[in-house]
N, C-alpha and C positions, 0 to 999 in steps of 0.2 A: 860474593860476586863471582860470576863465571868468567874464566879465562878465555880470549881469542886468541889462537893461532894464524896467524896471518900470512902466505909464501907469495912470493912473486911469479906470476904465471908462467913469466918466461925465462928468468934466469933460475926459478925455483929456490930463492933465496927469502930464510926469514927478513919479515917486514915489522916496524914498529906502528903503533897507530902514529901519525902524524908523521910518518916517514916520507920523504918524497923522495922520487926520481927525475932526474934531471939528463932530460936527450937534447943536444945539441950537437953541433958540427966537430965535438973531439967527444963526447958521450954518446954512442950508438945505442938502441936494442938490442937483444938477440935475436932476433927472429931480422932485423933490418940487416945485422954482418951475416946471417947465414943464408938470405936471400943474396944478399949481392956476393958470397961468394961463391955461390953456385947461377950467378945471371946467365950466364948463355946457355944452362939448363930450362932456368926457368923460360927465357927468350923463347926456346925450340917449343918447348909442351905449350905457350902463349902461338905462338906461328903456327901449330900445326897441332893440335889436340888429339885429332884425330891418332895419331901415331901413339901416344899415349892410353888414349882409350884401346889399340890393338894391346900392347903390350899390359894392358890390366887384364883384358881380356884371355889371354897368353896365361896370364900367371891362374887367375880362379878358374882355371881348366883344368889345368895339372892336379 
């Protein structure tokens, strides 16, 4: 029988088959606490893209 290795996408943590994850209102994501603690980042590149696409721009120039 062949073995699965199974990781969590976003915390990168071994998974078992029949494991569940459970998000609710005191169990976040990772990807959900590192969007909101960077929100008035993301807010700005969401208002204004444009300023984002300069500074991509900016960097694969160099």
């Amino acid at each position: 029988m062949n073995e699965i290795y199974a990781y969590h996408i976003v915390t990168d943590r071994p998974m078992e088959k029949g494991q569940h994850i459970i998000f609710n209102d005191v169990n976040y994501s990772g990807v959900y606490k590192r969007v909101n603690d960077k929100i008035q980042i993301v807010n700005d590149i969401y208002l204004h893209p444009e300023n984002m696409m300069r500074i991509f721009l900016n960097i694969i120039r160099k």
